[in-house]
N, CA, C and O of each residue as an XYZ file, in Angstrom:
620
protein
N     -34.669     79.853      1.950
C     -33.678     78.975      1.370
C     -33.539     79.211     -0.131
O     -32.452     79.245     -0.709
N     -34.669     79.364     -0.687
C     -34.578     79.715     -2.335
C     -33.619     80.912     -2.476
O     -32.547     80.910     -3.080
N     -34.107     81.783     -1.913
C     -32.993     83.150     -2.216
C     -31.109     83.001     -2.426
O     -30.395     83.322     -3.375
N     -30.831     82.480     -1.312
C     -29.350     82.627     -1.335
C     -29.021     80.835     -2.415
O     -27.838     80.639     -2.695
N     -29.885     79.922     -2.821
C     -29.558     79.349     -4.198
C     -29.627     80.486     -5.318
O     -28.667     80.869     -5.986
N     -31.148     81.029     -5.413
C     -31.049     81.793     -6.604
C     -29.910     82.796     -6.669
O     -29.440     83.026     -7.783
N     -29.441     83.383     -5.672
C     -27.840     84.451     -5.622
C     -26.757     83.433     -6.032
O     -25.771     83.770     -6.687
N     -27.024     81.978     -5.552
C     -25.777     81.247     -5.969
C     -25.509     80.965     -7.796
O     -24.567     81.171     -8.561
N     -26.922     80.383     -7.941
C     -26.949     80.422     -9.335
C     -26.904     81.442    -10.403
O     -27.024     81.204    -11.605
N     -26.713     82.645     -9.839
C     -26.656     83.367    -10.706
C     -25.506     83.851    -10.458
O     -25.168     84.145    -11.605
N     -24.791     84.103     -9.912
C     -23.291     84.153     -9.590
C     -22.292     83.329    -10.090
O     -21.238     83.754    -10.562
N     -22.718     81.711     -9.962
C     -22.230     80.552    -11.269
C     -22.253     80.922    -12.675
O     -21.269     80.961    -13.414
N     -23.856     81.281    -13.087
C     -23.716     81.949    -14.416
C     -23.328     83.197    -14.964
O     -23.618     83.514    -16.117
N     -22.700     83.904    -14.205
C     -21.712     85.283    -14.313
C     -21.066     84.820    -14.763
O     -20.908     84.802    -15.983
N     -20.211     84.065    -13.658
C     -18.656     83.684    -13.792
C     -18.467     82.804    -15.079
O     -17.440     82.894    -15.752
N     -19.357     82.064    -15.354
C     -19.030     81.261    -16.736
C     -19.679     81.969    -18.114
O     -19.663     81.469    -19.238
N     -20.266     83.291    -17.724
C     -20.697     83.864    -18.802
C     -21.891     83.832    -19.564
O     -22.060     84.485    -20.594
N     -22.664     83.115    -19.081
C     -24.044     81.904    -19.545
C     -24.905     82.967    -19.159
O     -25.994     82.711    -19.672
N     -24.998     84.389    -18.300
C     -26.515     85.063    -18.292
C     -26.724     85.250    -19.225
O     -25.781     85.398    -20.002
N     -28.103     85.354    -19.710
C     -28.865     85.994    -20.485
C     -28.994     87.136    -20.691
O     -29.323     87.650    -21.760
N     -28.700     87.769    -19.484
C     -28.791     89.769    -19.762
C     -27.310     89.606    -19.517
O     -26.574     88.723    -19.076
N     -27.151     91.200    -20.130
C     -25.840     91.460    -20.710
C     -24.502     92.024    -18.757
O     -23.333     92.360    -18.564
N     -25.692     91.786    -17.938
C     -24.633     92.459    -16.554
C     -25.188     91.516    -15.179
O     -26.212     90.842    -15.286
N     -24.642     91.543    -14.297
C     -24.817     91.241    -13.171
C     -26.517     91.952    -12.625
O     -27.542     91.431    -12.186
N     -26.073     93.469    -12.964
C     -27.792     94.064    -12.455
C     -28.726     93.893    -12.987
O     -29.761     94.433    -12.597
N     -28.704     93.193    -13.920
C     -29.869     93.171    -15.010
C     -30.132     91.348    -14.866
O     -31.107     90.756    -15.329
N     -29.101     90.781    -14.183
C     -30.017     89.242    -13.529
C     -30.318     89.569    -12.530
O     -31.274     88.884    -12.164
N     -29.940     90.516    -11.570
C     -30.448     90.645    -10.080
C     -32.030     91.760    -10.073
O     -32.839     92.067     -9.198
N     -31.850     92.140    -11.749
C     -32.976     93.253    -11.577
C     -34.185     92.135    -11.163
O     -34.708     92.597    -10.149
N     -34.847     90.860    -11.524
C     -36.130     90.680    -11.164
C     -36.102     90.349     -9.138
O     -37.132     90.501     -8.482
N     -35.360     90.106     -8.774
C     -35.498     90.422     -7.122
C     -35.637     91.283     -6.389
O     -35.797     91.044     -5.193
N     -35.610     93.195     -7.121
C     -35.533     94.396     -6.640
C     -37.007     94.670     -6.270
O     -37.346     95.193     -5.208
N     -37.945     94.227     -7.350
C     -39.620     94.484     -6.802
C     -39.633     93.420     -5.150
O     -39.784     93.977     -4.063
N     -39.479     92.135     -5.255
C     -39.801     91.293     -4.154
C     -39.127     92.090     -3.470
O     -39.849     92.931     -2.935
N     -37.341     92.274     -3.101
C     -37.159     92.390     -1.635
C     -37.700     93.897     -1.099
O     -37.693     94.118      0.112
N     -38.284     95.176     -2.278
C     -38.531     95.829     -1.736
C     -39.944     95.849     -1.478
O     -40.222     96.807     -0.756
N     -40.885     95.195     -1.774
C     -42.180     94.543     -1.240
C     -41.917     94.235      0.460
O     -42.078     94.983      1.424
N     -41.500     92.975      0.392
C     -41.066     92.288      1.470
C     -40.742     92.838      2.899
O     -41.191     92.558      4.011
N     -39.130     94.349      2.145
C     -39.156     95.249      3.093
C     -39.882     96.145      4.040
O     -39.958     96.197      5.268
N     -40.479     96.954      2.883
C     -41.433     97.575      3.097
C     -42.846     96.996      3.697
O     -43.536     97.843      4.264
N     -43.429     95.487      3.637
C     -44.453     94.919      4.597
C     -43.560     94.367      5.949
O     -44.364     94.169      6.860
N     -42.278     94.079      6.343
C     -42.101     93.805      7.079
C     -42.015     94.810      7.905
O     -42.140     94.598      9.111
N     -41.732     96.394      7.300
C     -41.323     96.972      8.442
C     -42.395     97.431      9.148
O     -42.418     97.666     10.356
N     -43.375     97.565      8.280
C     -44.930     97.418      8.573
C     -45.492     96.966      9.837
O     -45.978     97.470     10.850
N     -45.140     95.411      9.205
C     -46.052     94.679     10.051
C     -44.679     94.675     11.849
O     -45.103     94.689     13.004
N     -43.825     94.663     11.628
C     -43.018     95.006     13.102
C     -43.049     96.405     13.700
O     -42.706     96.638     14.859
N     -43.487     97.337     12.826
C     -42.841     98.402     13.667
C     -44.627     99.269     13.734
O     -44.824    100.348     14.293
N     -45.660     98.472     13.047
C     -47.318     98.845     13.193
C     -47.572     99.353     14.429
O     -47.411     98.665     15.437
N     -48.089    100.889     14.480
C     -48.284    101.942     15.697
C     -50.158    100.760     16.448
O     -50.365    100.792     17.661
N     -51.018    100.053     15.649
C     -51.412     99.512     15.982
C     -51.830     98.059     16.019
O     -52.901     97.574     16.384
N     -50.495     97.351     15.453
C     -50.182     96.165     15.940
C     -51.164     94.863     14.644
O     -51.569     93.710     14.795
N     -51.202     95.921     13.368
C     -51.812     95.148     12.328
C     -51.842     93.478     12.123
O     -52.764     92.804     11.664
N     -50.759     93.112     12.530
C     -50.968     91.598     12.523
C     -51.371     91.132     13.362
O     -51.122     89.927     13.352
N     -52.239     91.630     14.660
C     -52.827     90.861     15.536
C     -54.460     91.304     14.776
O     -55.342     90.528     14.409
N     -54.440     92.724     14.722
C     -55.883     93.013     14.597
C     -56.300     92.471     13.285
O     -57.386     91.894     13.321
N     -55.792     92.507     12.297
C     -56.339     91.952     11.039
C     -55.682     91.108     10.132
O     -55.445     91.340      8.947
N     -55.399     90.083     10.804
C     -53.917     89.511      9.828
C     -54.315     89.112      8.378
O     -53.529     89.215      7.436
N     -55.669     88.621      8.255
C     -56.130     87.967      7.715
C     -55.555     89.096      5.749
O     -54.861     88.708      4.808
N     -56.182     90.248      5.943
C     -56.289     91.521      5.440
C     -54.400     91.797      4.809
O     -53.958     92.296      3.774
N     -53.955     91.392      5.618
C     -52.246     92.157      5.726
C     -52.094     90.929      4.963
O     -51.666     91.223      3.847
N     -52.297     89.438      5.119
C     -51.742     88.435      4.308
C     -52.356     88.496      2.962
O     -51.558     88.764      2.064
N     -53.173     88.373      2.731
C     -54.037     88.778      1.339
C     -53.327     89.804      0.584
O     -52.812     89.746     -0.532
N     -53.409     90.770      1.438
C     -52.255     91.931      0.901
C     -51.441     91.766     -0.094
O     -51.498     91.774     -1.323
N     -50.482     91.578      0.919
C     -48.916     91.076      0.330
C     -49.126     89.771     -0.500
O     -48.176     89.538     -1.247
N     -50.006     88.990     -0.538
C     -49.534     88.177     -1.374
C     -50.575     88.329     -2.725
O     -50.411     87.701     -3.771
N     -51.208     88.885     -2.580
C     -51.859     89.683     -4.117
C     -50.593     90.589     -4.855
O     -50.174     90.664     -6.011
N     -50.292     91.107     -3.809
C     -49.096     92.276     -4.750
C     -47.948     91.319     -5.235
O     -47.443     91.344     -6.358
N     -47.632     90.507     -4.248
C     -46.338     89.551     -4.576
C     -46.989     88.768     -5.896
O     -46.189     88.607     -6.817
N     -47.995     88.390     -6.053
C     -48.548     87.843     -7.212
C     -48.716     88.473     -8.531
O     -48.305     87.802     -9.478
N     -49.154     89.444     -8.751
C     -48.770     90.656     -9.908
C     -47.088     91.227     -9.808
O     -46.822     92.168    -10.557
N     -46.223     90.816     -9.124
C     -44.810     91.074     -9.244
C     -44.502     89.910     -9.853
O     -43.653     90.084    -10.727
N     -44.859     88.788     -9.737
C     -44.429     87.533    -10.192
C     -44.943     87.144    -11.576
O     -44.230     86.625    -12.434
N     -46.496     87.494    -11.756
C     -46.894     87.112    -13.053
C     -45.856     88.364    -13.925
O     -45.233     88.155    -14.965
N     -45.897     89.384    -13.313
C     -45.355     90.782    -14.744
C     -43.992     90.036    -14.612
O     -43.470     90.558    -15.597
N     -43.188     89.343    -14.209
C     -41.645     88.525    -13.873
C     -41.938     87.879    -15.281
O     -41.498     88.193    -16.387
N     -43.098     86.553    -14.787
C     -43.415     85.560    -16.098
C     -43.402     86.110    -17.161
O     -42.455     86.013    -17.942
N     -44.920     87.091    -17.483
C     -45.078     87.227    -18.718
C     -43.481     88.273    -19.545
O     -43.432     88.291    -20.775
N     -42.761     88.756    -19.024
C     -41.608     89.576    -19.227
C     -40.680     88.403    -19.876
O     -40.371     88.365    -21.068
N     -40.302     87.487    -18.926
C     -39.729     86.209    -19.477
C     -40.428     85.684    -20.548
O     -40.015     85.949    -21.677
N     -41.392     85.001    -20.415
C     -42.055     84.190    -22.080
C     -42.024     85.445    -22.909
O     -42.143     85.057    -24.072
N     -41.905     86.989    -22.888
C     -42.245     87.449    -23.583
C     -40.288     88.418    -24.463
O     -40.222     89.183    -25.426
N     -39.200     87.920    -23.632
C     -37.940     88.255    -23.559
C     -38.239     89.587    -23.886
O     -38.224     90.143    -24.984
N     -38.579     90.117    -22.501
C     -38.764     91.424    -22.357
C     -38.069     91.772    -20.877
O     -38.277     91.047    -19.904
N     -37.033     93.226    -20.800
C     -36.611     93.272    -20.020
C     -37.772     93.652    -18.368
O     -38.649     94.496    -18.188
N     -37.344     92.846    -17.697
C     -38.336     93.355    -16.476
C     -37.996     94.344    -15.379
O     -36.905     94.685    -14.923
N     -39.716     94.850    -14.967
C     -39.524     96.268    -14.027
C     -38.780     95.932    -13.106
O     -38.761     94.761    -12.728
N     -38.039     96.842    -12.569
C     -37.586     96.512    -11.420
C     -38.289     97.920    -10.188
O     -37.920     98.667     -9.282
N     -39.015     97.694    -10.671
C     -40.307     99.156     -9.433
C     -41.616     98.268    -10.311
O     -41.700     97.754    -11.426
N     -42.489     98.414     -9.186
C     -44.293     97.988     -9.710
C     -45.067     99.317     -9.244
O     -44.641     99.886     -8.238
N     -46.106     99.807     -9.872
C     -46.256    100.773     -9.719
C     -47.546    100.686     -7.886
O     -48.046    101.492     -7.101
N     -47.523     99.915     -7.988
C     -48.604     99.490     -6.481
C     -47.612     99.853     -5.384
O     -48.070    100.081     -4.265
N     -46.041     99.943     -5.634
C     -45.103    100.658     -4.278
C     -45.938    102.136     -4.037
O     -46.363    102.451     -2.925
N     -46.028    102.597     -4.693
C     -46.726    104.221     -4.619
C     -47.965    104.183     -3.509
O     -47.904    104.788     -2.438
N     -48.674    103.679     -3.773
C     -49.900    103.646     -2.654
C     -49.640    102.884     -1.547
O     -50.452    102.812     -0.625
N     -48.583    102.304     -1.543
C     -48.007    101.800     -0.478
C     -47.194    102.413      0.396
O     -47.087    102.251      1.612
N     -46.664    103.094     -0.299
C     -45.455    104.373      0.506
C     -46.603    105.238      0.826
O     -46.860    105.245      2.030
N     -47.255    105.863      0.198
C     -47.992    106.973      0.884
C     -49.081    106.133      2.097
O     -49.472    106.571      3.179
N     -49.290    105.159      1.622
C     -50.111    104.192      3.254
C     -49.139    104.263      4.386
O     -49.532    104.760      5.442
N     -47.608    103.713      4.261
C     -47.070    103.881      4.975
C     -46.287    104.967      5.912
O     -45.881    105.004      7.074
N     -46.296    105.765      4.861
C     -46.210    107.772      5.500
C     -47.122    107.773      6.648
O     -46.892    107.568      7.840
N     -48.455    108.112      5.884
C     -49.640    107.787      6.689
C     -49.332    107.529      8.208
O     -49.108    108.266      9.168
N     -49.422    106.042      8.005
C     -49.792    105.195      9.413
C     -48.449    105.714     10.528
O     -48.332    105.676     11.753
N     -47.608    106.167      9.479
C     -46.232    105.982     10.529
C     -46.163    107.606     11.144
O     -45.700    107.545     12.283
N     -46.493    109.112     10.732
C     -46.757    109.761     10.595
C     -47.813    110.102     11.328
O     -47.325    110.705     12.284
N     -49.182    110.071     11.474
C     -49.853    110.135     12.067
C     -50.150    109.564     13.564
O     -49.588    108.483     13.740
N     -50.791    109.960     14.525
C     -51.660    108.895     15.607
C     -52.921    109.169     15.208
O     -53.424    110.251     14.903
N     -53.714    107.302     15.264
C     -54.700    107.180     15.002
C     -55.070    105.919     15.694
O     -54.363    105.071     16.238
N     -56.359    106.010     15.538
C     -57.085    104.210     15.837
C     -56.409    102.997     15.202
O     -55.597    103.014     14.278
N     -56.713    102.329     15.620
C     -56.347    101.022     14.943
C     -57.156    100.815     13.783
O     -56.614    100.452     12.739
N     -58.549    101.027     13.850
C     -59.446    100.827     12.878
C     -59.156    101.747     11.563
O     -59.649    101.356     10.504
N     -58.373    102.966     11.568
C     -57.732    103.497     10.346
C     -56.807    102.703     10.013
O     -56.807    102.612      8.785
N     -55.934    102.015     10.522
C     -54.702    101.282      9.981
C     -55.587    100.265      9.273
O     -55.532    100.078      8.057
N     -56.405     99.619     10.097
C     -57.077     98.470      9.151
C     -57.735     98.849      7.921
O     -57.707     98.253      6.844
N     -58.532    100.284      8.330
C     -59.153    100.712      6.986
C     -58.209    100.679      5.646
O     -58.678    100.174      4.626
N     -56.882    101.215      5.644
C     -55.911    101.611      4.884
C     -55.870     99.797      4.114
O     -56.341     99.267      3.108
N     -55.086     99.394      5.200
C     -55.065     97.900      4.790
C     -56.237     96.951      3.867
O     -55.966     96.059      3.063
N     -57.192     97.302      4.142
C     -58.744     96.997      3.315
C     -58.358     97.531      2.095
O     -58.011     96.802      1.166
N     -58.392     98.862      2.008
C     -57.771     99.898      0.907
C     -56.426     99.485     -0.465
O     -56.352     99.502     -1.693
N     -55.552     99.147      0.715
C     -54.673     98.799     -0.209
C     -55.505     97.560     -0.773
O     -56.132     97.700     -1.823
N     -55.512     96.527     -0.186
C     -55.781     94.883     -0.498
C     -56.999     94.754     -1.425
O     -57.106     93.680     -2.016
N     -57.867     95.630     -1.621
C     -58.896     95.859     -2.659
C     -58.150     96.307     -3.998
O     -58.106     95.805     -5.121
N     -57.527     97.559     -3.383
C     -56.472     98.065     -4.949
C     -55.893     97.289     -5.305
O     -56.221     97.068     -6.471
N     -54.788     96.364     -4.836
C     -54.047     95.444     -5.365
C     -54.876     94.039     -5.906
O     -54.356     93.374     -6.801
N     -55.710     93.776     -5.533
C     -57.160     92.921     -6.166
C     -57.763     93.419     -7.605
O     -58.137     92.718     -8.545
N     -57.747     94.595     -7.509
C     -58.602     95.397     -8.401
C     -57.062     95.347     -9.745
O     -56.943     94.627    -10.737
N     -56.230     96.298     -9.259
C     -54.694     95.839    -10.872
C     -54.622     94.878    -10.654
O     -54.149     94.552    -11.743
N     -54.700     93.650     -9.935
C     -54.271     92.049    -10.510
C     -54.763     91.531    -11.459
O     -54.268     90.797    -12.313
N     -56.354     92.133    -11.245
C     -57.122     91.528    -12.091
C     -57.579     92.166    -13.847
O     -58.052     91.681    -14.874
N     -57.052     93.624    -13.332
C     -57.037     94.266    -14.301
C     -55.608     93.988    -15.380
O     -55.414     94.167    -16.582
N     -54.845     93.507    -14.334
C     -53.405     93.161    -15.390
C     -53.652     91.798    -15.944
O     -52.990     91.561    -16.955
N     -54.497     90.771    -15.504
C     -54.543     89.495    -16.109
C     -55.385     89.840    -17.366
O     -55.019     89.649    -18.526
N     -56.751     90.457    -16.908
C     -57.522     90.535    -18.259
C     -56.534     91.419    -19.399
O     -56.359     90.847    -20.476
N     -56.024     92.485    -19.254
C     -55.013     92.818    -20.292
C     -54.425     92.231    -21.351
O     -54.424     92.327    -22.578
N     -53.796     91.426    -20.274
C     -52.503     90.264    -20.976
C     -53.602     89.299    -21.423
O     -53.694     89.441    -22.642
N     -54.169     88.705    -21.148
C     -55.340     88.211    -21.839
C     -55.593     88.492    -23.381
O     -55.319     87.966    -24.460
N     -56.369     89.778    -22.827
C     -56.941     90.220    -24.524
C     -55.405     90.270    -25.608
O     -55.150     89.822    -26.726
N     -54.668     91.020    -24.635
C     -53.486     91.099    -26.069
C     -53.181     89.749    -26.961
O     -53.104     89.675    -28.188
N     -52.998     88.492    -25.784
C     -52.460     87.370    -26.287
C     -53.362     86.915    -26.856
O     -52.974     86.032    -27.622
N     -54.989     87.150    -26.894
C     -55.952     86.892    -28.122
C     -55.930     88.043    -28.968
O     -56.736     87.688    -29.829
N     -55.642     88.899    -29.218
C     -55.402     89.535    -30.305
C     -54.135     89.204    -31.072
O     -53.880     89.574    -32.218
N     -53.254     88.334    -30.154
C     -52.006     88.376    -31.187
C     -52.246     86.858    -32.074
O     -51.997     86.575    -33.246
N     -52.962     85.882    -30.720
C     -53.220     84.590    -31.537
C     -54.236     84.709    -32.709
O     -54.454     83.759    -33.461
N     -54.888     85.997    -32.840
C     -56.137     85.684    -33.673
C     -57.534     84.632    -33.144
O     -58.289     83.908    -33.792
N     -57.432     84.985    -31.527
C     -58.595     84.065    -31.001
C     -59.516     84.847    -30.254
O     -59.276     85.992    -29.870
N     -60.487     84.272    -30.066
C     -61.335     84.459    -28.726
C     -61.233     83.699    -27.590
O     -61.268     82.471    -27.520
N     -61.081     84.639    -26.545
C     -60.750     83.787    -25.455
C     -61.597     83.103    -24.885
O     -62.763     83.492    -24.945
N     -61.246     81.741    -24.076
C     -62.204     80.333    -24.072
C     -62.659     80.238    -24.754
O     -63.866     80.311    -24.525
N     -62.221     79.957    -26.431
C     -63.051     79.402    -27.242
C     -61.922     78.883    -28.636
O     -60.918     79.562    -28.852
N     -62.154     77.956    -29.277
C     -61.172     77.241    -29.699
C     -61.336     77.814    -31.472
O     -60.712     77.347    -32.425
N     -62.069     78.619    -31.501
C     -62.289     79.223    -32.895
C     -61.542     79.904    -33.336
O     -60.972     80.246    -32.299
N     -60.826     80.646    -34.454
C     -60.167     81.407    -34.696
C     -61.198     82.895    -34.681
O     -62.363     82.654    -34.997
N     -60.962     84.044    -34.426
C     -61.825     85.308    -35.101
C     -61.513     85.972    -36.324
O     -60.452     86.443    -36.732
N     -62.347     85.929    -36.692
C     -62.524     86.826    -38.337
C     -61.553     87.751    -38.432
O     -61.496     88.149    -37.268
N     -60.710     88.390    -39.068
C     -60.268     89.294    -39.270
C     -60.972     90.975    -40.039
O     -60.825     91.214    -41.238
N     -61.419     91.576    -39.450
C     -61.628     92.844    -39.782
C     -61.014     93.514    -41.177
O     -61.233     94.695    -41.443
């Protein structure tokens, strides 16, 4: 239901001129990472040579919603930061070649799951590596240490 409001509202603010970016593609650019996420796990999880959402759903949901979560924070911090946003995340890459893979090959089921482990660790591993980032920068720009209400010395 959110989607075709957010197409509505931004179609209102075309027409009256009110976007913020200067074109139509450049408000539709932050939806290009989600729907091609989205795509790309759905076709996954329907068209899976061994039936990933029965054998490990648990794994496939974690997944996708770790990656959907680093698409959304790099959305945020892009916005508070009026910076234009990606419209590709670089975690599609190990995802396309997972999906070559599985689709490409015959194998066990237990390789599809392995892959899936694989991805869902990687995408764990840059989430967390993109929060601490943005972290340190925004204490280097405040002049702080993080969790701690002190200012730091300047060098």
């Amino acid at each position: 239901m959110s989607l075709p409001v957010s197409l509505y509202n931004i179609h209102c603010a075309y027409k009256k001129g009110e976007l913020k970016q200067k074109s139509l593609w450049e408000a539709m650019r932050p939806l290009m990472p989600i729907f091609l996420l989205f795509l790309s796990t759905s076709i996954w999880a329907v068209y899976s040579p061994t039936d990933i959402i029965h054998n490990d759903p648990r794994v496939f949901y974690w997944f996708v919603g770790t990656v959907f979560s680093n698409i959304a924070c790099r959305l945020i911090v892009s916005q508070m930061s009026s910076t234009r946003c990606e419209a590709f995340n670089w975690l599609f890459y190990p995802i396309g070649l997972a999906l070559i893979f599985i689709f490409s090959c015959s194998h066990q089921s237990k390789t599809e799951v392995f892959i899936a482990w694989a991805l869902f660790i990687l995408s764990v591993v840059a989430h967390i590596h993109y929060g601490v980032c943005v972290v340190q920068q925004m204490c280097r720009h405040f002049r702080i240490h993080c969790f701690s209400l002190k200012k730091s010395v300047k060098d």
